[in-house]
Structures are given as C-alpha cells and as structure tokens.
N, C-alpha and C positions, 0 to 999 in steps of 0.2 A: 535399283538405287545406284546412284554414281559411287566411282570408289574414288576415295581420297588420294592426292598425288604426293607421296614422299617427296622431301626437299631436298636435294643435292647438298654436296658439302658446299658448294661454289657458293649457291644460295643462301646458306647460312652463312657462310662468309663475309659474304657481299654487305649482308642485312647488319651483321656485326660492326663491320667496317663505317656502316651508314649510322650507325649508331653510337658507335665512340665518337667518330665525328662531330655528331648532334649534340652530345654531353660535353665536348671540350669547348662548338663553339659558343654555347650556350652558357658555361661560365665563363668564358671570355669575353660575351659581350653583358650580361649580368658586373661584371667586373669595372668593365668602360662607365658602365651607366653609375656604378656609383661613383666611380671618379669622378665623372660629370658632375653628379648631384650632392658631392660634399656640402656645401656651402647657398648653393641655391635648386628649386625645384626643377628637375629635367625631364621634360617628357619620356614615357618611356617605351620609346620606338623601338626597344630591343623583344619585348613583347609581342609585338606583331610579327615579326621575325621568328621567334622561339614556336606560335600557333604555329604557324603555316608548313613550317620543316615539322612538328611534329604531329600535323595530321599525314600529311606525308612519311613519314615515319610509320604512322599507326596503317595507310595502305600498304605501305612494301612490307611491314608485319604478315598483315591480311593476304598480300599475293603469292607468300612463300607461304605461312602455316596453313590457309586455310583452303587451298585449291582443290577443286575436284574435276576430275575428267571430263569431259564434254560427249558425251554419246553420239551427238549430230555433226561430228567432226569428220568421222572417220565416209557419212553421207555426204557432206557438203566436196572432202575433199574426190573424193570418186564422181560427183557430176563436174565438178570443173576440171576432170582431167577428161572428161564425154564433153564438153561445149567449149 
C-alpha cells in the first residue's frame, strides 16, 4: 500500500495564501456585479470566474492533502540514469 506524503509547512501556506486570495477576490468581484446590476439585469460573468478558480482551488486542495508516494518512481528514476 502507498504511504501518504505529509504536507510541508510551504504547502500549506501556499494553499492558504491561494485561498484567502480566492475569498477576497470573489467578494470583490460579487461586489462589482452588484453595482453593476442596481438598477438593471447584468450578466453574471463573475460566476464563471468564481467556477473555474474554485475547481482549481478544490485541485491544489487535492495535490497537498491527498498525495501518495509513487512506488514506480524510485524504478523509473534508476533506468533513466542506465539509458
């Protein structure tokens, strides 16, 4: 069975960092949109916006908490120092 790889502090930093990020700019542009739309209907292209950084989000989650060793690593690396 693979073992799980502990996350460094850097990594959860980073992932923090990527995440306060994501919540200030995603009320700031929630904020625009309704200035925008006081008065008349505004498309709401800040949505699309908000998906896409937060699937992105949900990977850099997934690449620090959930990582596991690679067994075939330690092979792969030994035949490409032989070829």
């Amino acid at each position: 069975m693979s073992k799980k790889i502990i996350p460094t502090a850097a990594q959860k930093r980073n992932f923090l960092i990527h995440f306060i990020v994501f919540a200030i700019a995603t009320v700031i542009m929630v904020l625009i949109h309704r200035k925008q739309g006081e008065h008349t209907w505004a498309y709401p292209w800040h949505a699309w916006i908000i998906a896409a950084w937060g699937l992105s989000l949900i990977g850099h989650w997934c690449a620090v908490y959930t990582s596991y060793e690679d067994k075939g690593m330690t092979e792969f690396e030994r035949q490409e120092k032989l070829g």
